[in-house]
Structures are given as structure tokens and as C-alpha cells.
LUMRO-922140 format. One record per residue: x, y, z of N, C-alpha, C, O in turn; residue in one letter. Coordinates in steps of 0.001 Angstrom, whole numbers, plus 524288, in hexadecimal, padded with zeros to 5 digits. Layout:
BEGIN
XYZXYZXYZXYZA
...
END
This chain:
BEGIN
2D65023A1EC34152DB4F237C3C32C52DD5923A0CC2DB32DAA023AFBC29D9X
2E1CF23ABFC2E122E62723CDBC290D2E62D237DBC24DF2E6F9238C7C2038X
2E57D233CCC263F2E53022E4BC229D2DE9A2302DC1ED12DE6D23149C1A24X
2DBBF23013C211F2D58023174C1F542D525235DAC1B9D2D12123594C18FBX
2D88623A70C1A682D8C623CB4C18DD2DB3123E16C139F2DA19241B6C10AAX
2DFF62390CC13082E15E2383BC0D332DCEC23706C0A5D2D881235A3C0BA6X
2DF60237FAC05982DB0523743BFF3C2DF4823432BFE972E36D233ECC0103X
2DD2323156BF9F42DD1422D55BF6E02E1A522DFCBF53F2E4FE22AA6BF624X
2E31B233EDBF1992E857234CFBEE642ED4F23528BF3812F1F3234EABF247X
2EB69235CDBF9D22F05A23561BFD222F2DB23088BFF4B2F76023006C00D9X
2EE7322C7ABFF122EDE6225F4BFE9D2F295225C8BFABC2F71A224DABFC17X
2F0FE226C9BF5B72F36E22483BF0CF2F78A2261BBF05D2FAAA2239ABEDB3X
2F92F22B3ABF2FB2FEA322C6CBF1F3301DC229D8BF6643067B22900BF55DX
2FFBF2283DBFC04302B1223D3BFF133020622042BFD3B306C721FC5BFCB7X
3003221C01BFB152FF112179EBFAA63010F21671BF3F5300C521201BF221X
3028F219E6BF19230340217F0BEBFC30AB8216EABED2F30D832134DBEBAEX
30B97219FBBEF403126B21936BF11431377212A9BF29E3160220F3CBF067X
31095212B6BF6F73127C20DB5BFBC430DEC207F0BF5A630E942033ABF658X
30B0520966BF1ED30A61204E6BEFC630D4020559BEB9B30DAF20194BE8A7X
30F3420907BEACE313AD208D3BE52C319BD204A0BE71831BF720129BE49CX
31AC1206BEBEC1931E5420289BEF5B31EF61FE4EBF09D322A71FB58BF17BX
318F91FE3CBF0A9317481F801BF215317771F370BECD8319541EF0FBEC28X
314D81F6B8BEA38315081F353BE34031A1A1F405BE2B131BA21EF7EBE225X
31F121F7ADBE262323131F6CDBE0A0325BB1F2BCBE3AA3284C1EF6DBE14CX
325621F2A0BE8C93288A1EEFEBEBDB3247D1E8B8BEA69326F81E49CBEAB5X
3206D1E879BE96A31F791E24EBE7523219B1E373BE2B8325B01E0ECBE2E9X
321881E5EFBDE12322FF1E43DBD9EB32A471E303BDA9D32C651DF96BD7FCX
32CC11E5C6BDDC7332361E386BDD7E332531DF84BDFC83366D1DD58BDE84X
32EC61DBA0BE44632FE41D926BE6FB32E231D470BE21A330A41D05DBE19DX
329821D5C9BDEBD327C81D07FBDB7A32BC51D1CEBD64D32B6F1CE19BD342X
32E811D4D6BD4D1333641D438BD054338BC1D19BBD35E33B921CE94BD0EEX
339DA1D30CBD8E833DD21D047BDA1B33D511CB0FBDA99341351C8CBBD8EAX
338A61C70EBDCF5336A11C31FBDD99336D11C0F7BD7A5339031BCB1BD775X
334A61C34ABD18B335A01C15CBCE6333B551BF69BCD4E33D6A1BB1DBCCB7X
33D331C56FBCD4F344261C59FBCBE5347A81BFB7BCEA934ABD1BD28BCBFEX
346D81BEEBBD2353478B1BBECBD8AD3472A1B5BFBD58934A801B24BBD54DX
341621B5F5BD3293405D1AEDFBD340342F21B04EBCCFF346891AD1CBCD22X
343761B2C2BC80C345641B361BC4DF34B771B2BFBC43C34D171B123BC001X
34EBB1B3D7BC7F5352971B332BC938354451AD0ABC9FA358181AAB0BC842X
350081AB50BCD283513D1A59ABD0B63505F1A2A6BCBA23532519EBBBCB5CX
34DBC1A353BC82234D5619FA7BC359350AB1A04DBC1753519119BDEBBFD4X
355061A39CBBF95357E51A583BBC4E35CF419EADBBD5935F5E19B1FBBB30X
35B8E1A121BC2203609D19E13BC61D35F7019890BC6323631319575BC6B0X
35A3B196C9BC5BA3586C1920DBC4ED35ABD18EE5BC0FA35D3618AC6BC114X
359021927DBBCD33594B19286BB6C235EA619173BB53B35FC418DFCBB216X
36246194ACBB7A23674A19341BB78A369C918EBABB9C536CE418C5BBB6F6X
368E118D01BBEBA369C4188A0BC13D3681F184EABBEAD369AC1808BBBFF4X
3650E1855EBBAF73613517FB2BB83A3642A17F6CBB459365C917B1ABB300X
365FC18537BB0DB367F2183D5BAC3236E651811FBAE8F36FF017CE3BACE3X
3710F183CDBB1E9377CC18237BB34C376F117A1CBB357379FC176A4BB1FDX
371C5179F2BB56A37211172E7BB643371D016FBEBB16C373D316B77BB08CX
36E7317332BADEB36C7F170D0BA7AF372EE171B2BA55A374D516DA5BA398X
374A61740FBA54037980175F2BA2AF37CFF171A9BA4FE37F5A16F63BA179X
37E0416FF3BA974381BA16C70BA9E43805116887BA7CC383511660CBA4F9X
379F1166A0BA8F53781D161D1BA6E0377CC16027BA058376D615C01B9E1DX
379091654AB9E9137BF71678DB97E43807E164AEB9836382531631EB940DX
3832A1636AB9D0B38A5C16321B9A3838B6015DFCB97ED38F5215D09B9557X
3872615A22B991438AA21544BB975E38863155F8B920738B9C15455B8EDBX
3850815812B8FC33834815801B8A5F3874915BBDB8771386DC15AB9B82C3X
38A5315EEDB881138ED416403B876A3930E16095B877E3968116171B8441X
393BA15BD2B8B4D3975815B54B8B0A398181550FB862539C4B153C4B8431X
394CB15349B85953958A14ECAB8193393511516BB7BB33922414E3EB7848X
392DE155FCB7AC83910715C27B780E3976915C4FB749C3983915C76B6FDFX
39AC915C37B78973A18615E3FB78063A2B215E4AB73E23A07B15B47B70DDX
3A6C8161D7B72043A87A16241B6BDB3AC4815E8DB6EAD3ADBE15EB8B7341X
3AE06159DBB69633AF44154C5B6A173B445156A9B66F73B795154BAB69DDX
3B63D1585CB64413B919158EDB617C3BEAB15751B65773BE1A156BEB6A34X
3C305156D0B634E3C704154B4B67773CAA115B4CB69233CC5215D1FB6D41X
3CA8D15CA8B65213CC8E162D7B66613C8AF1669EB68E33CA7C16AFBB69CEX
3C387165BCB6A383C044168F5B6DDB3BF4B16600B72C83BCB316802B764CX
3C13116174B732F3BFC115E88B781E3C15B16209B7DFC3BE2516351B8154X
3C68416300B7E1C3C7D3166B0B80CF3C43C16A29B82F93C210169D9B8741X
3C3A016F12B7E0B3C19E173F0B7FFF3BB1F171A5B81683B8E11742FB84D2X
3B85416D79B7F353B35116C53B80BC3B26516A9FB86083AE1116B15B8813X
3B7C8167EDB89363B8E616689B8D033B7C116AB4B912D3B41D16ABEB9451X
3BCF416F68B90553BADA17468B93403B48917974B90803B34C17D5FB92FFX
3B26A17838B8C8B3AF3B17B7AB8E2B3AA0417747B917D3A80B178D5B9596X
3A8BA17333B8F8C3A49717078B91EF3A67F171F9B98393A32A174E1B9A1CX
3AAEC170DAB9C183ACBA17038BA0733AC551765BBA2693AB9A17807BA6DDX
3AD0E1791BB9D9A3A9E5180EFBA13F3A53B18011BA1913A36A1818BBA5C5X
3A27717E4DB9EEF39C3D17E4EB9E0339AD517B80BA35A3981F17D98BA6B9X
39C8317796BA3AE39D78174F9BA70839CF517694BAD6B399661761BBB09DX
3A1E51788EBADA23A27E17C1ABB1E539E5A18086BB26439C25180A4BB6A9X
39CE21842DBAED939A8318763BAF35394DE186F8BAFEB391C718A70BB128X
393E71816ABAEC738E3917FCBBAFAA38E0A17DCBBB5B0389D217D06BB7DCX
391E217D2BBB7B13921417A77BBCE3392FF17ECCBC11C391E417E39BC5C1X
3951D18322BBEFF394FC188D6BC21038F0118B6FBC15538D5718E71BC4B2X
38D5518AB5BBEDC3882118D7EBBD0A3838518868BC2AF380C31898EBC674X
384B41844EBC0BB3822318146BC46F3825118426BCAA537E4F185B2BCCCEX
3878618488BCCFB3893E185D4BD275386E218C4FBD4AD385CD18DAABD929X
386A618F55BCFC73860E193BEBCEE237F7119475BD12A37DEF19658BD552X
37CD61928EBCD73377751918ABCE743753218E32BD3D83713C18F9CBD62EX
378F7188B3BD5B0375BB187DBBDA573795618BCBBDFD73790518B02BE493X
37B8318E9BBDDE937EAB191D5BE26737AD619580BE34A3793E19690BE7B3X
3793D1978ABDF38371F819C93BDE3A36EB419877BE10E36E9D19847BE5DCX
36C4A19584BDE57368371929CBE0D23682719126BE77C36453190AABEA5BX
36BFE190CFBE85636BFF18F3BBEDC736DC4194CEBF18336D2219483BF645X
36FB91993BBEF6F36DA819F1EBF07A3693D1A007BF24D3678B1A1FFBF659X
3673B19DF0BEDF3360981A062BEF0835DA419D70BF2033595F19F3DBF34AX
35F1319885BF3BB35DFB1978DBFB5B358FD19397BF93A356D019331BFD7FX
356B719167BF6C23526D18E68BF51F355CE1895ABF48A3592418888BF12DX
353EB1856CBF95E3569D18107BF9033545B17DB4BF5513570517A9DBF2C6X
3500217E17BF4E234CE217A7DBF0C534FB7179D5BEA733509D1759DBE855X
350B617EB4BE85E352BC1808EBE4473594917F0ABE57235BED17CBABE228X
35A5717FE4BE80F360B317D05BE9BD361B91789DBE8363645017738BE468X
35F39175DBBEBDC35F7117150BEB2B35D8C16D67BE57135FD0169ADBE36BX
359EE16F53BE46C3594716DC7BDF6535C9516F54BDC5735E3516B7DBD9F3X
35F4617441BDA8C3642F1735ABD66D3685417073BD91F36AEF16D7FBD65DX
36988170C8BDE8D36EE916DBBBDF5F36BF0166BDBDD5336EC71631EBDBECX
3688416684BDD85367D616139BDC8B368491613DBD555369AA15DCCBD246X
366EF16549BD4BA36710165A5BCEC2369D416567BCBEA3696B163E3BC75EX
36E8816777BCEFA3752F16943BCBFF376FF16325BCE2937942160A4BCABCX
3763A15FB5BD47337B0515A98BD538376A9156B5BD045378FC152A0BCF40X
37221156FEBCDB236FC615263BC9213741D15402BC499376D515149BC1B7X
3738215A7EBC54D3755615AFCBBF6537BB415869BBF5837D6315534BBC2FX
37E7F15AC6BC3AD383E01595ABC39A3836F15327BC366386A61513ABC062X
380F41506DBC552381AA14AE2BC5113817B14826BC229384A5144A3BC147X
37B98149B2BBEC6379681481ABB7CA37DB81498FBB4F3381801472CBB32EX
37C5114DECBB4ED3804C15147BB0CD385EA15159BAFF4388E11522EBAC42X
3864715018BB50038DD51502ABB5AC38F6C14ABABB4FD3940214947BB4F9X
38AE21475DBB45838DFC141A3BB39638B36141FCBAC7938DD913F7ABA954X
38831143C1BAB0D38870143A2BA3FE38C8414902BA38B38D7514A10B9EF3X
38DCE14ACABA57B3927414F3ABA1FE3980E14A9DBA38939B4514A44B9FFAX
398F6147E0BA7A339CCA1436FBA9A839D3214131BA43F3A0A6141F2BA0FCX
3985013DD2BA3E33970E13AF8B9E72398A313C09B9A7039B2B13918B9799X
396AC14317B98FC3993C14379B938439E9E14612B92983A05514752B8E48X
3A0F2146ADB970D3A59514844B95F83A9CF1433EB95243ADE71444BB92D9X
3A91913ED0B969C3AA24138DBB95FD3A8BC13701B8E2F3AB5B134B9B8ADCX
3A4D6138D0B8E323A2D7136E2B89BC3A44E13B72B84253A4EC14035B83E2X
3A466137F7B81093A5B413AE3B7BDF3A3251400FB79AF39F1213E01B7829X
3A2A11449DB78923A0CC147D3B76D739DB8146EBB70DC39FDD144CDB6D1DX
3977F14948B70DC3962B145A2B6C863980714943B676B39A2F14D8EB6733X
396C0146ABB6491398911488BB5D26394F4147C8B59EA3961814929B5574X
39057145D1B5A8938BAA144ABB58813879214944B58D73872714B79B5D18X
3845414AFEB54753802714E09B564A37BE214BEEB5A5F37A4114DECB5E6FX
37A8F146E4B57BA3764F14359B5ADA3770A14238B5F493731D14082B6178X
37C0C1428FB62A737D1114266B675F37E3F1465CB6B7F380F01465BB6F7BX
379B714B7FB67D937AD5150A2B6B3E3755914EACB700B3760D1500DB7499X
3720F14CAEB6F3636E8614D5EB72E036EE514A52B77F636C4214BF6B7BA2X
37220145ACB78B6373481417FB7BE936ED21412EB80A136F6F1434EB84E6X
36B6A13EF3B7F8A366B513D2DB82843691B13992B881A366A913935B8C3AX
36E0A13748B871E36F6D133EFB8ABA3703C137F0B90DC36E26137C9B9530X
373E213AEBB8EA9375A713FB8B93DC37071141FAB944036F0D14191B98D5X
36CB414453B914C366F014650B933E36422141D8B96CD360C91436EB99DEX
364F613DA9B96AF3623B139E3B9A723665D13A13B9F71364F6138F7BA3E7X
36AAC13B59B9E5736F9713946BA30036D8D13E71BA55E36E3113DF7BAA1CX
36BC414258BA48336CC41486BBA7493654D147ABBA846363FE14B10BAB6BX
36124144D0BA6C635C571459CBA6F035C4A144FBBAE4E358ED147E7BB01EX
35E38142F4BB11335D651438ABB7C935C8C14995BB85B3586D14AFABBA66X
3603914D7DBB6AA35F32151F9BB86E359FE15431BB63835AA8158ECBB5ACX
355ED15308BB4F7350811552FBB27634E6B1578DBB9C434CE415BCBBBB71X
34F7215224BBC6634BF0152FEBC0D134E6E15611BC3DA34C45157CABC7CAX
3522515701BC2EC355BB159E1BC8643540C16007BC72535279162CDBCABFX
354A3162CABBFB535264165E5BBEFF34E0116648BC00634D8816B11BBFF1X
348EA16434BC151344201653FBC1F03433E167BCBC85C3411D16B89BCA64X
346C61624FBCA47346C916507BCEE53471816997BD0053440316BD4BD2F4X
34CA116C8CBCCD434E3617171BCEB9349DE175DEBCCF1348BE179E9BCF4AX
348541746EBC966343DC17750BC53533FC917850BC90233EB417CDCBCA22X
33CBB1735FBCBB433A40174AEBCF6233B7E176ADBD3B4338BB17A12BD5B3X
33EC717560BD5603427317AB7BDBDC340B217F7BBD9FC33DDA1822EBDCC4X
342B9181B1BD33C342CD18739BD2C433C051884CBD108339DA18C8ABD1ADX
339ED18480BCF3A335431877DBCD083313C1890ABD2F632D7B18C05BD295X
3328D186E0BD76732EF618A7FBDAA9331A119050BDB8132F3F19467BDC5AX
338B418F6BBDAEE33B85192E1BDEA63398519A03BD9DE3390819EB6BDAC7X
33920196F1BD5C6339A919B18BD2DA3334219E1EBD2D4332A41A22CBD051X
32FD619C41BD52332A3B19D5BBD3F332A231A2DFBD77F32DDA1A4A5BD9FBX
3255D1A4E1BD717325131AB12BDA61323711A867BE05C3212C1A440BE134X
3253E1ABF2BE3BE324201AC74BE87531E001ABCFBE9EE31CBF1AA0BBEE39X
31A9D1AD2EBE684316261AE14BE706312FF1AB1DBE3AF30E361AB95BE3BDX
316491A6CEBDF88312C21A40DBDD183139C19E16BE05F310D519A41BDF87X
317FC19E37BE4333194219A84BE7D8314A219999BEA50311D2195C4BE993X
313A019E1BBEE1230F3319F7ABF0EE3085A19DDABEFCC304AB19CB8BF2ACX
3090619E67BEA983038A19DA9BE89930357197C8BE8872FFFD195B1BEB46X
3052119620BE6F43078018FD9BE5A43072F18C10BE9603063718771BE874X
307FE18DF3BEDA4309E318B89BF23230CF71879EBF24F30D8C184D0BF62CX
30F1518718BEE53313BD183E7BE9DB317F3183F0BEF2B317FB187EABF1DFX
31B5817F9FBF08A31FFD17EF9BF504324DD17D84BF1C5324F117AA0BEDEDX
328D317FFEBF3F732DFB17EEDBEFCD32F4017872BF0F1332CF1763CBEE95X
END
């Protein structure tokens, strides 16, 4: 046989090609898989911060420069912030629900109707209520208890993403179930 007859150095010169291919094609397949779940956090990360940020506005907004000649313009920038925090919200579960993982869906849409509900009835609140003028009344513990429901709704979502974001292969080991 013509096979029986290679040496070692005619082995190595077939076989060093087709394993140089082989290691390059796992190593792109385990950098894209990083890149991949690196990405999905990014997006997490963002979706988590757009909810914290609204749940920011009743405190921004009883925050307000009080003055009677800035009432106005404090009116329209809080109400961009505003807006722009509520586009950033839509923005993020429009991605999330892209990426086809109902688990993770559903947990921010549940995440964003607590926050809008908490949150949108203390930003209701302080746009009703006086803007403070006091230093001692920058921390208002009252609205941190009125907005404390959303702790659990974040955990929830926290947990949706902390399996979604784990490796393919540390899933596996785990035998961990989403």
C-alpha cells in the first residue's frame, strides 16, 4: 500500500494543515460564543439601567430648580429626560424580544408594567407636590419605600438573564434548567 509507505514528515505535512483549521475554526467558534453572550449582557445591562433611570424620575423630579423663573424650563427638561428614558425603555424590550428568549421577555415586560406603575404613580406624586428647598430633604426615604415593590421585579429579571448570559457549556456541566 501507498498509505504504508509515508514517513512521519509526509503525515505531518497532511495533517498539520487540516489541524491548523480545525483549532482555528474552534477558536472563532469559542470568541464568537464569547462576543455573542458579551453582547446579550451589554443589552441586559442596558435594559436594567433604562428601568433604574425612570425609577430616578420621581426623585429628579421633586430634585427641580424651584425658583419661579426656572419652573418652566425645569418643566421641559425633566419631560425630555422623561421621554427619553421611556424610548430607551421600548428600545431595549424591542432587542430583548429579538432575541427570541421568552423567559427574558417576559421578565422585563413585567419589569418595565412594576416600574411604570410604582414609578409612574411616585413621579404622578411629585409632580403634584412641591419641589424641595431643603438640603435634608434630598434623600426622601418616603418615595424609596413607595418605589421599594420594584426590588423583586428586578431580581426576577436578574435571574432570567443570569442563566441566559452563562456559557453554553457551563449550562451543560450544571445541568442548571432556565
Amino acid at each position: 500500500m501507498i498509505l504504508a509507505a509515508w514517513d512521519v514528515k509526509e503525515w505531518a505535512a497532511v495533517l498539520a494543515p487540516g489541524v491548523a483549521l480545525l483549532l482555528g475554526v474552534i477558536t472563532l467558534f469559542i470568541n464568537g460564543e464569547r462576543n455573542e453572550r458579551q453582547r446579550r449582557r451589554e443589552l441586559h445591562a442596558r435594559a436594567l439601567a433604562a428601568t433604574i433611570a425612570y425609577a430616578e424620575m420621581p426623585f429628579a423630579i421633586r430634585r427641580r430648580q424651584h425658583e419661579p423663573d426656572r419652573r418652566s424650563a425645569e418643566r421641559v427638561r425633566l419631560t425630555t429626560v422623561f421621554s427619553q428614558v421611556q424610548a430607551e425603555i421600548t428600545v431595549c424590550q424591542t432587542l430583548i424580544d429579538a432575541e427570541g428568549d421568552q423567559r427574558i421577555s417576559a421578565a422585563y415586560r413585567e419589569l418595565v408594567r412594576a416600574t411604570r406603575n410604582v414609578a409612574g404613580a411616585a413621579a404622578r406624586d411629585a409632580w403634584n407636590d412641591e419641589p424641595i428647598t431643603r438640603d435634608p430633604d434630598v434623600n426622601m426615604p418616603a418615595v424609596a419605600q413607595q418605589l421599594q415593590p420594584l426590588a423583586e421585579h428586578r431580581e426576577k429579571f436578574a435571574n432570567a438573564i443570569r442563566y441566559a448570559s452563562r456559557s453554553a457549556w457551563r449550562k451543560l456541566d450544571d445541568g442548571e434548567q432556565p
